[in-house]
BAKOLZA-529456 format. One record per atom (N, C-alpha, C): residue number from 1; residue in one letter; atom name; x, z, y. Coordinates in pm, 1 decimal, padded with zeros to 6 digits. Example, Ala and Ser with C-alpha at 12.3 -4.5 7.8 and 13.67 -1.06 7.14 Angstrom:
R     n   res   atom          x          z          y
R     1     A      N    01319.0    00780.0   -00569.0
R     1     A     CA    01230.0    00780.0   -00450.0
R     1     A      C    01320.0    00780.0   -00330.0
R     2     S      N    01285.0    00708.0   -00225.0
R     2     S     CA    01367.0    00714.0   -00106.0
R     2     S      C    01290.0    00787.0    00003.0
This chain:
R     n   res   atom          x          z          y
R     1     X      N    04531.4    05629.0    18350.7
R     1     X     CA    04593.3    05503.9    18390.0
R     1     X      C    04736.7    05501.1    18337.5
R     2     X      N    04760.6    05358.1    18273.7
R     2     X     CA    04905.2    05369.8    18262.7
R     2     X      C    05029.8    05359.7    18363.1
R     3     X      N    05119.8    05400.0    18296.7
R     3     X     CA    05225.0    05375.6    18413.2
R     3     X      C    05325.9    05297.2    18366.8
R     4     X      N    05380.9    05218.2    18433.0
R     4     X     CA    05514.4    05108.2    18342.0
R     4     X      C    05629.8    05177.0    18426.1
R     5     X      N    05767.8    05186.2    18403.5
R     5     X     CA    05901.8    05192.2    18461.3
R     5     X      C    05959.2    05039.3    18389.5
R     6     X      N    05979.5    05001.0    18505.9
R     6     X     CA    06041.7    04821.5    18496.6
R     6     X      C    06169.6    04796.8    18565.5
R     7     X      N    06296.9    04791.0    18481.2
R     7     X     CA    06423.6    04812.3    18545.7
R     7     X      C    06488.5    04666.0    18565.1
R     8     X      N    06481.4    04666.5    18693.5
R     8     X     CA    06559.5    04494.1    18692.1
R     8     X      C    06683.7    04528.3    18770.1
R     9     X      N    06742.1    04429.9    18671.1
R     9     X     CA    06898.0    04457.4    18657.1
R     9     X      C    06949.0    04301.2    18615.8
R    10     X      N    07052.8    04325.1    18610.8
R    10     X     CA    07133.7    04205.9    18607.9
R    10     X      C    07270.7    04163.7    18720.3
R    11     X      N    07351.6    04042.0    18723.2
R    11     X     CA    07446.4    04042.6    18827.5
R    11     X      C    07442.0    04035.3    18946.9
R    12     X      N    07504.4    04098.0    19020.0
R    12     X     CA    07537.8    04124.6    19188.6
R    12     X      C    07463.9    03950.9    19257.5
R    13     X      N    07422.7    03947.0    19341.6
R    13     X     CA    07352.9    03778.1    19392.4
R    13     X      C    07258.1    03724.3    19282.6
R    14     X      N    07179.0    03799.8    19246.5
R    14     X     CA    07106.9    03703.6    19151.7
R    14     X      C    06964.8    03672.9    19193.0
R    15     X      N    06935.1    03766.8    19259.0
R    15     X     CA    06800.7    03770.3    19322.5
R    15     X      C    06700.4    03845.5    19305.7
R    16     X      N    06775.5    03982.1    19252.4
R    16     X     CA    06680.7    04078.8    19185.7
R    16     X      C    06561.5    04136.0    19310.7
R    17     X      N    06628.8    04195.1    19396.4
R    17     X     CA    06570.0    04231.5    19545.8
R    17     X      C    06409.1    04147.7    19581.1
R    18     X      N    06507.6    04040.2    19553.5
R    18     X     CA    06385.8    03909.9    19656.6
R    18     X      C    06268.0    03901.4    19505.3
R    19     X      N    06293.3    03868.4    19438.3
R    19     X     CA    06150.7    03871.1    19345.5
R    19     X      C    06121.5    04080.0    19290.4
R    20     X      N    06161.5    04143.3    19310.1
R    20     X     CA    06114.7    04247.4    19315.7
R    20     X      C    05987.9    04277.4    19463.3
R    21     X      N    06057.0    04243.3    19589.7
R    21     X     CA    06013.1    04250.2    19666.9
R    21     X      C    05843.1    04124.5    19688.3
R    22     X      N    05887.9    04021.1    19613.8
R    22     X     CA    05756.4    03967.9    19598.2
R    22     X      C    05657.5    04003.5    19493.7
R    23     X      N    05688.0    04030.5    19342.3
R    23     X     CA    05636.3    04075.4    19308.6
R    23     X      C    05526.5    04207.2    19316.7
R    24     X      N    05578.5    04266.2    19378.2
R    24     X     CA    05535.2    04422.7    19479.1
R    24     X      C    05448.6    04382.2    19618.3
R    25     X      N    05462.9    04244.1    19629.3
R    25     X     CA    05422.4    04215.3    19783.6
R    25     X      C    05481.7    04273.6    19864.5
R    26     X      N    05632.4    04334.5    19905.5
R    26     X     CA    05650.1    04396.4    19971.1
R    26     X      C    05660.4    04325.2    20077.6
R    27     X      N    05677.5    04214.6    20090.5
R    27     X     CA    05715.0    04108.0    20151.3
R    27     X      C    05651.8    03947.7    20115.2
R    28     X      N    05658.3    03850.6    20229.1
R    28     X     CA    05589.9    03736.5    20224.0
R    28     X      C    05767.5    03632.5    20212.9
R    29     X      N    05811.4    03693.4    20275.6
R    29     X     CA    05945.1    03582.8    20313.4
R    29     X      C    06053.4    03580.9    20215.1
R    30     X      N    06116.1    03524.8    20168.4
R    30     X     CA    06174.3    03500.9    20031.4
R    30     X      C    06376.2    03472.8    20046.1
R    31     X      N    06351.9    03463.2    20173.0
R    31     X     CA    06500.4    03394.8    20251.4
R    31     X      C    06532.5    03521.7    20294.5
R    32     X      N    06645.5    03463.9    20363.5
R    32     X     CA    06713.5    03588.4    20472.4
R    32     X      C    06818.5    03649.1    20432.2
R    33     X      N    06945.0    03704.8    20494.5
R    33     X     CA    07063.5    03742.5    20443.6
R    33     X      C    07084.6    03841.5    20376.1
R    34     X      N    07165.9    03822.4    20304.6
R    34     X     CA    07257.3    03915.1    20181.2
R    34     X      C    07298.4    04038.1    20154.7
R    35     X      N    07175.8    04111.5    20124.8
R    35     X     CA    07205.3    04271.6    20162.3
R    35     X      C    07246.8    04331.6    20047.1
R    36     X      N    07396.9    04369.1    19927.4
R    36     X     CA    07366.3    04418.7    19832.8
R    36     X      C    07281.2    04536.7    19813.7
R    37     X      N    07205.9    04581.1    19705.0
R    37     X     CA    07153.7    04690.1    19667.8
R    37     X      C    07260.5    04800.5    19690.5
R    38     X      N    07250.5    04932.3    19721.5
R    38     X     CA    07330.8    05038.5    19700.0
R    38     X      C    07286.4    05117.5    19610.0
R    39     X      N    07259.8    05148.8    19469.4
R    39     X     CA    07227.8    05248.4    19393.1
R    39     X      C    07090.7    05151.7    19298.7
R    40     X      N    06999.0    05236.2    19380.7
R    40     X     CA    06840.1    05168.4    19337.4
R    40     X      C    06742.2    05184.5    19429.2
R    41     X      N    06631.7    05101.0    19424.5
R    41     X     CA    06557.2    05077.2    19525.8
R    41     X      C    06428.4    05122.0    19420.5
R    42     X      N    06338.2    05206.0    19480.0
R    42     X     CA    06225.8    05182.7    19325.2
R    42     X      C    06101.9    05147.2    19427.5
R    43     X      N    06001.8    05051.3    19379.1
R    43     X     CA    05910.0    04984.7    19434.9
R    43     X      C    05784.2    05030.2    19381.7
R    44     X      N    05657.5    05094.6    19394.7
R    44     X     CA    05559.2    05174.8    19317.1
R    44     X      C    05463.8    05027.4    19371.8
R    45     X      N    05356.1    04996.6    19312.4
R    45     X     CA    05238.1    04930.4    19323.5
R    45     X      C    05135.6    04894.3    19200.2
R    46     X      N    04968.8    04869.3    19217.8
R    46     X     CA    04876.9    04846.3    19145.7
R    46     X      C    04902.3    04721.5    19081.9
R    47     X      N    04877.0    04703.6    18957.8
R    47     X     CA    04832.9    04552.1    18934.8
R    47     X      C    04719.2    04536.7    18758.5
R    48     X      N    04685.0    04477.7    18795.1
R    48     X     CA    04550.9    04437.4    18711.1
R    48     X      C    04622.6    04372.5    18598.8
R    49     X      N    04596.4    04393.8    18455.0
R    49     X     CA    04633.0    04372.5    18360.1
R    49     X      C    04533.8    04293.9    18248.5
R    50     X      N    04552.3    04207.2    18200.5
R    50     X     CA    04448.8    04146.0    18112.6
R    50     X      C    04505.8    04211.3    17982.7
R    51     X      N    04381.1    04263.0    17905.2
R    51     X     CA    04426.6    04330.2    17782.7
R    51     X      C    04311.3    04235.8    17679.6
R    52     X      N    04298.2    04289.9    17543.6
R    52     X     CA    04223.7    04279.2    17466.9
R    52     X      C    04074.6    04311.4    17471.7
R    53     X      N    04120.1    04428.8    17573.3
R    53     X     CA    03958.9    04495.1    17550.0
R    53     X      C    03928.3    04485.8    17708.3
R    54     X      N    03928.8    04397.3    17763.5
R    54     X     CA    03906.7    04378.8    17907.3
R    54     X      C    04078.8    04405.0    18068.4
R    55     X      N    04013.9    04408.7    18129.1
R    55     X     CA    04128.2    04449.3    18251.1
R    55     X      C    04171.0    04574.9    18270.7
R    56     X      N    04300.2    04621.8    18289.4
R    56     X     CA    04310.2    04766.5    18273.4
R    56     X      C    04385.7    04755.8    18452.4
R    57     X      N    04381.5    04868.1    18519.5
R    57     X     CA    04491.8    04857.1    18593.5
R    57     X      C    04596.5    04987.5    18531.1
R    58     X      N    04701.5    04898.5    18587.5
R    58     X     CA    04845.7    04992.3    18571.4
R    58     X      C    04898.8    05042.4    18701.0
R    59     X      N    04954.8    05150.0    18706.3
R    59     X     CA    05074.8    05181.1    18809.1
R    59     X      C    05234.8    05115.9    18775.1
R    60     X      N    05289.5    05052.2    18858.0
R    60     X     CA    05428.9    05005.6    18810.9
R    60     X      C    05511.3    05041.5    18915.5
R    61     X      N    05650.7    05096.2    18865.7
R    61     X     CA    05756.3    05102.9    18895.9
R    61     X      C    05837.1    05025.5    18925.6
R    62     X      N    05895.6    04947.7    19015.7
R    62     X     CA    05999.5    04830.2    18999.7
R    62     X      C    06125.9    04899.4    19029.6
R    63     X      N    06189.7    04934.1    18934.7
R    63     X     CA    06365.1    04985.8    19007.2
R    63     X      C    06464.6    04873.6    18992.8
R    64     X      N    06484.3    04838.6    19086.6
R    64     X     CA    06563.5    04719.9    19150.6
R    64     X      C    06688.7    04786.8    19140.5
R    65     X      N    06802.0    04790.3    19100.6
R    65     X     CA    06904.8    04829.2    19049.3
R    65     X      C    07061.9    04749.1    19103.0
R    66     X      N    07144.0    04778.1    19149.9
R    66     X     CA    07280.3    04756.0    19217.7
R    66     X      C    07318.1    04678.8    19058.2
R    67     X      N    07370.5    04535.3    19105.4
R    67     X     CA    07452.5    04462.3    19022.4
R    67     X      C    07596.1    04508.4    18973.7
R    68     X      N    07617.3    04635.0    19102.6
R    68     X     CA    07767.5    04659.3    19084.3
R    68     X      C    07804.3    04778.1    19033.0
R    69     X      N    07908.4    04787.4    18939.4
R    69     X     CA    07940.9    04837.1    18836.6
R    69     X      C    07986.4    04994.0    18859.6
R    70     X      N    07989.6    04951.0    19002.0
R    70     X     CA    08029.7    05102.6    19008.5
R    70     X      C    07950.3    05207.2    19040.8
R    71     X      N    07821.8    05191.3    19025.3
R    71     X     CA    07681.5    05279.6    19026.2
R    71     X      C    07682.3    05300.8    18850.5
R    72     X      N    07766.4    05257.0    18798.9
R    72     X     CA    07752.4    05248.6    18625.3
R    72     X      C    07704.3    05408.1    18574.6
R    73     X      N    07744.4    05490.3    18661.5
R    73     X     CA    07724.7    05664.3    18619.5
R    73     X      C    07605.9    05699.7    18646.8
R    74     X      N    07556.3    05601.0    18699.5
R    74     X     CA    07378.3    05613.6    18725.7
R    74     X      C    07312.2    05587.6    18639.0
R    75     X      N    07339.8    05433.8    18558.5
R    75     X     CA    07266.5    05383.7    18477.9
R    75     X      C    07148.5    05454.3    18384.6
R    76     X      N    07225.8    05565.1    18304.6
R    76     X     CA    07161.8    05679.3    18211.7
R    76     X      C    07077.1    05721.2    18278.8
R    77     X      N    07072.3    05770.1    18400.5
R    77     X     CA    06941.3    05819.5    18465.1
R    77     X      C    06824.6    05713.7    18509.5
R    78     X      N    06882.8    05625.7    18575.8
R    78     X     CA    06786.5    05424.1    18543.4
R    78     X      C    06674.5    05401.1    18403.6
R    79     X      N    06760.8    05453.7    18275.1
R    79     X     CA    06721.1    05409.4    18192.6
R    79     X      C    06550.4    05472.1    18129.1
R    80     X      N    06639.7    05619.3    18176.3
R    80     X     CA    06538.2    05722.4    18126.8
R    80     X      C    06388.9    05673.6    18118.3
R    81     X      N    06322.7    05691.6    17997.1
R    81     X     CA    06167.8    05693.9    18037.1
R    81     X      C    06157.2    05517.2    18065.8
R    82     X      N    06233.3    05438.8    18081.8
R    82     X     CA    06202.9    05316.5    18105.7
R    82     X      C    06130.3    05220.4    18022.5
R    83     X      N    06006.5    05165.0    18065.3
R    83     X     CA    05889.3    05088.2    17962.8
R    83     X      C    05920.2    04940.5    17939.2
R    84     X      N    06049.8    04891.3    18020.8
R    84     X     CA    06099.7    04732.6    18032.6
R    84     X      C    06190.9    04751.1    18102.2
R    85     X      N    06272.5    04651.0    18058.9
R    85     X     CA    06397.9    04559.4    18086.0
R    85     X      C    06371.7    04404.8    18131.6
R    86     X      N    06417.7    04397.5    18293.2
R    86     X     CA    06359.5    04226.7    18272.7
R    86     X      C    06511.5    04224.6    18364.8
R    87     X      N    06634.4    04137.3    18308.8
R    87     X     CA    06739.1    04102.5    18295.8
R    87     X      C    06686.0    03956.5    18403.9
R    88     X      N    06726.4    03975.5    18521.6
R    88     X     CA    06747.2    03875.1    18641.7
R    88     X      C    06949.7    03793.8    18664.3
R    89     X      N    06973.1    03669.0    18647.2
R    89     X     CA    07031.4    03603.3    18651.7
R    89     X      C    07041.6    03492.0    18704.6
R    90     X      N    07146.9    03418.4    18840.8
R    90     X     CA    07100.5    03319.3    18830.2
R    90     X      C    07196.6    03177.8    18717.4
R    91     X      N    07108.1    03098.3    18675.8
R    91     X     CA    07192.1    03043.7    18619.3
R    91     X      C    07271.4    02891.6    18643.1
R    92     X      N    07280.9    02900.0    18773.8
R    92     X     CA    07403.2    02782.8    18844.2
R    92     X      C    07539.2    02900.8    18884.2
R    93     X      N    07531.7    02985.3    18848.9
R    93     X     CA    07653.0    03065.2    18820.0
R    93     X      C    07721.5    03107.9    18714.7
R    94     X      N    07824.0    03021.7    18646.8
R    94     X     CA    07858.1    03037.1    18508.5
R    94     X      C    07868.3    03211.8    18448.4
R    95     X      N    07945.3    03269.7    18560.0
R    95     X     CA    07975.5    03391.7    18498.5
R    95     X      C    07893.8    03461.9    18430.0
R    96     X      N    07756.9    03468.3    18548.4
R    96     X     CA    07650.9    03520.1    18522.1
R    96     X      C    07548.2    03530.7    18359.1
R    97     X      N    07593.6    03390.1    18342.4
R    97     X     CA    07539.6    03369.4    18152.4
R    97     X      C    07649.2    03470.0    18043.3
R    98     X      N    07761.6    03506.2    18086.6
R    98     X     CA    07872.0    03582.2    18018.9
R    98     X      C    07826.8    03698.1    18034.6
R    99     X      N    07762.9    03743.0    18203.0
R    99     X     CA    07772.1    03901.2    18240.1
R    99     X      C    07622.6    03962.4    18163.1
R   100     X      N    07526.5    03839.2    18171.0
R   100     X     CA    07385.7    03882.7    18147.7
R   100     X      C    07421.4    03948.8    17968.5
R   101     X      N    07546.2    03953.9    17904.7
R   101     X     CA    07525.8    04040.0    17722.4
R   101     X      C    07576.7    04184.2    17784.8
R   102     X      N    07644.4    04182.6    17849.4
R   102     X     CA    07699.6    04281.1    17891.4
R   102     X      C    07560.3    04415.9    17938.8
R   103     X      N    07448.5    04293.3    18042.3
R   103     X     CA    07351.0    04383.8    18049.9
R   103     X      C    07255.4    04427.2    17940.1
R   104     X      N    07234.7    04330.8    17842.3
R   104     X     CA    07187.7    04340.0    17768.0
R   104     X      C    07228.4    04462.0    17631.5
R   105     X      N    07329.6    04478.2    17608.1
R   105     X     CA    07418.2    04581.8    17531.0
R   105     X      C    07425.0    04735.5    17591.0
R   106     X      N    07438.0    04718.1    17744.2
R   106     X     CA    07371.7    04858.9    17821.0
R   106     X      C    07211.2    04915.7    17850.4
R   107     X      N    07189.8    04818.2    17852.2
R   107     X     CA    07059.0    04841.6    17879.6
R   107     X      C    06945.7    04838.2    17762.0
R   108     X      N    06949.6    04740.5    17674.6
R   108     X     CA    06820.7    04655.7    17618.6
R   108     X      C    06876.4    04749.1    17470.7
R   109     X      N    07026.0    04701.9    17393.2
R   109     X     CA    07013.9    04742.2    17291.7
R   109     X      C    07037.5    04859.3    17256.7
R   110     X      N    07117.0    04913.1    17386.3
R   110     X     CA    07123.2    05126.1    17352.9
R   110     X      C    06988.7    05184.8    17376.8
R   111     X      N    06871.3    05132.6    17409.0
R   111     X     CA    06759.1    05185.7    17378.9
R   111     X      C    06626.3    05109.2    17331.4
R   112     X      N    06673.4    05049.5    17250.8
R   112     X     CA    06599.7    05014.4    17126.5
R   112     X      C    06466.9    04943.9    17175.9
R   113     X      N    06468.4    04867.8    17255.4
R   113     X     CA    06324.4    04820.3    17342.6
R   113     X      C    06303.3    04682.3    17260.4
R   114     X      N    06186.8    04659.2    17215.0
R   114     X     CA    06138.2    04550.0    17156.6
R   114     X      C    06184.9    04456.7    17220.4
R   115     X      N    06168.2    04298.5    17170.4
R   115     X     CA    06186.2    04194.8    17267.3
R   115     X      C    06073.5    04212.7    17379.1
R   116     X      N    05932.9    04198.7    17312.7
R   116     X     CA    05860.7    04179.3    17447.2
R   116     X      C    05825.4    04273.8    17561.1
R   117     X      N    05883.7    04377.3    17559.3
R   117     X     CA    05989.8    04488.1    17648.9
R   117     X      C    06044.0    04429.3    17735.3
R   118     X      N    06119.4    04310.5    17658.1
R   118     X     CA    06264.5    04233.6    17754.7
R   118     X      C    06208.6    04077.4    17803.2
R   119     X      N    06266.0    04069.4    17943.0
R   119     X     CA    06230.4    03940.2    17955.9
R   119     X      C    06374.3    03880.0    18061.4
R   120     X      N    06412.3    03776.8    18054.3
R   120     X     CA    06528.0    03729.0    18108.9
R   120     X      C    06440.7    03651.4    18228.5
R   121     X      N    06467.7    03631.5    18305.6
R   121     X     CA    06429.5    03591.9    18428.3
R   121     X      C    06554.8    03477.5    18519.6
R   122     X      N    06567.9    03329.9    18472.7
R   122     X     CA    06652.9    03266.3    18563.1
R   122     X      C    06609.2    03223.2    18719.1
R   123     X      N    06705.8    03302.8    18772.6
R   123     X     CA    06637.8    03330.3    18921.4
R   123     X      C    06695.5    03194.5    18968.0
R   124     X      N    06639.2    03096.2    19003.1
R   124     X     CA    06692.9    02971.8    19087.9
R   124     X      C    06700.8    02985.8    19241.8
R   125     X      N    06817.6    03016.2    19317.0
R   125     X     CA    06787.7    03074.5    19453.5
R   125     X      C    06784.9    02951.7    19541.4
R   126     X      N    06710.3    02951.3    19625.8
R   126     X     CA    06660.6    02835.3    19734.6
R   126     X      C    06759.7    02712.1    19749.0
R   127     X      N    06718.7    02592.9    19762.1
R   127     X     CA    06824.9    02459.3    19780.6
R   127     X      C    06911.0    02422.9    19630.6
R   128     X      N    06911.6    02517.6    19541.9
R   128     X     CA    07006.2    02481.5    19420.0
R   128     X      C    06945.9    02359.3    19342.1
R   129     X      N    07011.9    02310.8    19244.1
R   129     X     CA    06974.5    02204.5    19174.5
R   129     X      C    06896.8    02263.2    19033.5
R   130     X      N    06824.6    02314.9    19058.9
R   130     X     CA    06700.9    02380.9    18913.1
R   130     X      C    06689.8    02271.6    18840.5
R   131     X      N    06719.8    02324.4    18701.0
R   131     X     CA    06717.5    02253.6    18582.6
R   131     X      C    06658.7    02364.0    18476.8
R   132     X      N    06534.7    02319.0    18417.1
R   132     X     CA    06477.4    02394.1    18372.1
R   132     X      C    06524.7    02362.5    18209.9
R   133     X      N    06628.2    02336.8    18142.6
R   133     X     CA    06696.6    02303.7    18020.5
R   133     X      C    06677.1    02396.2    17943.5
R   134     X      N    06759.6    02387.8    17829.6
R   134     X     CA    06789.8    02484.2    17743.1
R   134     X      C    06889.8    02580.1    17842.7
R   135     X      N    06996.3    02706.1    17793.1
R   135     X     CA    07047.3    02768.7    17866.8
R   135     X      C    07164.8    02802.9    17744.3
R   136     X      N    07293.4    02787.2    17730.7
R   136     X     CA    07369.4    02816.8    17704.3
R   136     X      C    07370.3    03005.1    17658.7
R   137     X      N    07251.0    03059.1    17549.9
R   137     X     CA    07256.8    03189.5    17574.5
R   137     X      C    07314.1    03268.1    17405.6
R   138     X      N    07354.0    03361.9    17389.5
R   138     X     CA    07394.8    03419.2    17301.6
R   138     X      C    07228.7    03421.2    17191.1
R   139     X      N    07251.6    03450.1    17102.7
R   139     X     CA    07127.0    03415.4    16960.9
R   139     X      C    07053.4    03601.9    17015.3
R   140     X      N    07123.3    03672.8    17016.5
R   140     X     CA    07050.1    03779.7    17099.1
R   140     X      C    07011.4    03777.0    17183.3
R   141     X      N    06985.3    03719.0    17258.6
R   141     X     CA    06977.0    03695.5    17427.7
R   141     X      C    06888.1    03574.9    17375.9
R   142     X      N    06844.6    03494.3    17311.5
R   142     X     CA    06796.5    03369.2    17278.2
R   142     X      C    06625.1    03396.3    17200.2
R   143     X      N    06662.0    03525.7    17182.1
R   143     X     CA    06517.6    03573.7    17126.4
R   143     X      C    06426.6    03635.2    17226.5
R   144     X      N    06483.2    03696.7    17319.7
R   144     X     CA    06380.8    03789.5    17441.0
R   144     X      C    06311.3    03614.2    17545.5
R   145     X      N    06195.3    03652.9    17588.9
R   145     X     CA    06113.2    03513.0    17685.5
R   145     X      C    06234.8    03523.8    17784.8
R   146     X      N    06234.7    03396.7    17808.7
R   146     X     CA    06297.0    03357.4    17916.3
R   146     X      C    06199.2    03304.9    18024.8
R   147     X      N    06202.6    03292.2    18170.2
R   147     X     CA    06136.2    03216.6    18231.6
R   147     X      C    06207.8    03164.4    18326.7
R   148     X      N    06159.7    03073.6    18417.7
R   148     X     CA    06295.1    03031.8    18540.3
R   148     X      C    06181.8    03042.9    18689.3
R   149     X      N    06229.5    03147.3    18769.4
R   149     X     CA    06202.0    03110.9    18874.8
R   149     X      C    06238.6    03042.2    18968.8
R   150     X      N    06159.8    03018.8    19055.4
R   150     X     CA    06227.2    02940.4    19218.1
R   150     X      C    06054.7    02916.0    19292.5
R   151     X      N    06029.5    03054.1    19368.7
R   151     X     CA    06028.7    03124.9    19466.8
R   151     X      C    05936.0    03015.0    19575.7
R   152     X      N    06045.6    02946.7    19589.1
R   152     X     CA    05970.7    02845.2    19708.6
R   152     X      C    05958.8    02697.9    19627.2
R   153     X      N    05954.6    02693.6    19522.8
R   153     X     CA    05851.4    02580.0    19476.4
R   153     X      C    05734.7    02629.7    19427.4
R   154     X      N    05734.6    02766.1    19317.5
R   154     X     CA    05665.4    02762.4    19236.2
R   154     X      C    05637.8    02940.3    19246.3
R   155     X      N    05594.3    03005.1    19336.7
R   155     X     CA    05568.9    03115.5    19354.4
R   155     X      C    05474.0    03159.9    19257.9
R   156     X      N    05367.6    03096.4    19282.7
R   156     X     CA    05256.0    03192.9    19168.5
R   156     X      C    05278.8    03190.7    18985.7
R   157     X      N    05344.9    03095.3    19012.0
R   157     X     CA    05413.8    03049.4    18821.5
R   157     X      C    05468.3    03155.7    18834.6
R   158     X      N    05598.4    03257.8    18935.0
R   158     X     CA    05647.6    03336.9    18873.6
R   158     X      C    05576.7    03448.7    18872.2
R   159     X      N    05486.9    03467.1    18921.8
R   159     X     CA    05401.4    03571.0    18943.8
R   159     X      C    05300.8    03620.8    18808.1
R   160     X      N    05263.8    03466.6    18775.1
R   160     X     CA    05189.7    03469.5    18673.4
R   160     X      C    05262.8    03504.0    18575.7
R   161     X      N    05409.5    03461.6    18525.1
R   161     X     CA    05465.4    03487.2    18416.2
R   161     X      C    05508.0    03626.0    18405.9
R   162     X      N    05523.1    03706.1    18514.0
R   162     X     CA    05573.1    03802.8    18556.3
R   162     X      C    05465.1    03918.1    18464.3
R   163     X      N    05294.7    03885.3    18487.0
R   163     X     CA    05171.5    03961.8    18480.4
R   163     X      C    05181.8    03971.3    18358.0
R   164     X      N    05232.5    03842.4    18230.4
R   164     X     CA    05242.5    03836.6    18116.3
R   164     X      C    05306.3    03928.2    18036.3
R   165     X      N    05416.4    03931.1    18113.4
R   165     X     CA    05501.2    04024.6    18094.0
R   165     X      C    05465.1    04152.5    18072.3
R   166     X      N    05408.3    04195.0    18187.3
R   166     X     CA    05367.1    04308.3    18261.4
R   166     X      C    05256.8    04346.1    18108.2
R   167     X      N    05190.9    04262.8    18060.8
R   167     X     CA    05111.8    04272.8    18006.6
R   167     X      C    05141.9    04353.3    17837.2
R   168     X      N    05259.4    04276.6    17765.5
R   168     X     CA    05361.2    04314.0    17684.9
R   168     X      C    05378.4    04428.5    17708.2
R   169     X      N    05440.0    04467.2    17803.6
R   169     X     CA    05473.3    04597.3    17790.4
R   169     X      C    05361.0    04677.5    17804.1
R   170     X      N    05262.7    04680.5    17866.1
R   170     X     CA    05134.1    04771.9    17865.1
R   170     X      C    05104.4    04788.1    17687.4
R   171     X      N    05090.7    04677.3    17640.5
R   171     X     CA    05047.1    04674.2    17500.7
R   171     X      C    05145.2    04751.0    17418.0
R   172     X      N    05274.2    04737.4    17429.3
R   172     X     CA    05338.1    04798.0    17408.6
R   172     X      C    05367.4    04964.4    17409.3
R   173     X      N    05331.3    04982.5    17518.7
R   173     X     CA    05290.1    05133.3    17603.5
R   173     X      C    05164.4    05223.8    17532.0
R   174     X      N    05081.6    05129.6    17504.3
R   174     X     CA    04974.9    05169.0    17460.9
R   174     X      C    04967.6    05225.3    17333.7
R   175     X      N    05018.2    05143.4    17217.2
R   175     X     CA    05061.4    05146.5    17079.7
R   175     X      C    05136.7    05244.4    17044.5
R   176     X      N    05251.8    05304.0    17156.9
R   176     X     CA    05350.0    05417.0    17135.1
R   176     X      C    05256.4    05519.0    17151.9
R   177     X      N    05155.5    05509.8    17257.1
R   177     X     CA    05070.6    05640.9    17254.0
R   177     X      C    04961.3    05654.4    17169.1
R   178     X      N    04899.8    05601.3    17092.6
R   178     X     CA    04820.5    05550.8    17005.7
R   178     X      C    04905.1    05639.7    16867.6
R   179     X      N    05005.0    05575.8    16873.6
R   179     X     CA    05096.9    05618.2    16770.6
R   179     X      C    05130.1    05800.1    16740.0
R   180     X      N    05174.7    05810.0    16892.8
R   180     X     CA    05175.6    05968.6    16892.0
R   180     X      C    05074.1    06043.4    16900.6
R   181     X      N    04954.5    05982.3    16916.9
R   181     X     CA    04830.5    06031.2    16945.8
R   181     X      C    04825.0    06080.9    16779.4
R   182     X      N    04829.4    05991.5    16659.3
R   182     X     CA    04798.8    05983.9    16554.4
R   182     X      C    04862.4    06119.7    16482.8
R   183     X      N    04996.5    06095.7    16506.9
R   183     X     CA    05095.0    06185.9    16477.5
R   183     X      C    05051.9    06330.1    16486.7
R   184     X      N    04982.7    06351.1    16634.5
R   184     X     CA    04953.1    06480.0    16663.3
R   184     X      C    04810.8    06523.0    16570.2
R   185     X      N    04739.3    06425.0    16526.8
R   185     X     CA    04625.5    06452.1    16470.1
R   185     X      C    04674.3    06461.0    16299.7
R   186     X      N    04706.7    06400.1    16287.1
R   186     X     CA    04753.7    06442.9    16113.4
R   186     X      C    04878.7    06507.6    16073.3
């Protein structure tokens, strides 16, 4: 069985927690007050994968990761072994479109992860004015999928886009071992 390590990261309030925690099912409720992350939270669960050659299941990792900078001496150990990058932001917070290269340059391009590795995730948090537009994003940042959540309109959309994802990187996963498999034989 495969295994994914899926590091979500991104700025302090963005909503990494709350769609980690749904994604995982850890939880049904999507609200509720403002707990920052301290360090990392890692979330283990099954999920069914649509492949080429039928359904595979995977084991996944969700490490839900502290927005704040001063866990930064951690990061390197976060990264290790990591099968995806899905960069959580919300974007009715200007800064947040500035801070999300910053994650992207630590995370995405010091270890060389394909785009479909990477997925940007605009977290729309409850009551905001969601605008599903273009997004003001850097031409690097403009190539990895983007998707936009919001939780309490459209739960299973993010769920579903989420599996897609999920899916990328399996294929991905697969091909590296395929690859070294080869290696070891010739």
């Amino acid at each position: 069985m495969l295994k994914a390590k899926i590091l979500f990261i991104g700025p302090n309030e963005s909503g990494k927690t709350v769609l980690a925690n749904f994604l995982s099912d850890t939880t049904e409720n999507v609200g509720g007050e403002y707990r920052p992350t301290q360090g990392v939270r890692i979330l283990e669960f099954e999920s069914q994968i649509e492949g080429s050659s039928g359904k595979h299941t995977c084991d996944v990792q969700l490490w839900d990761s502290s927005g704040d900078f001063k866990f930064e001496s951690c990061w390197p150990a976060l990264m290790k072994d990591s099968s995806g990058v899905v960069i959580i932001f919300n974007p009715d917070v200007p800064s947040h479109l500035k801070e999300i290269e910053t994650w992207y340059s630590m995370f995405i391009s010091s270890q060389g992860l394909q785009d479909g590795q990477c997925l940007l995730m605009a977290h729309h948090k409850p009551g905001s004015g969601e605008e599903e537009g273009r997004l003001p994003l850097a031409s690097h940042l403009a190539r990895l999928p983007l998707i936009h959540s919001n939780l309490e309109e459209e739960p299973e959309d993010v769920r579903q886009a989420f599996c897609i994802y999920l899916g990328n990187v399996v294929k991905a996963l697969s091909e590296s071992r395929e690859r070294e498999e080869m290696s070891i034989i010739t």
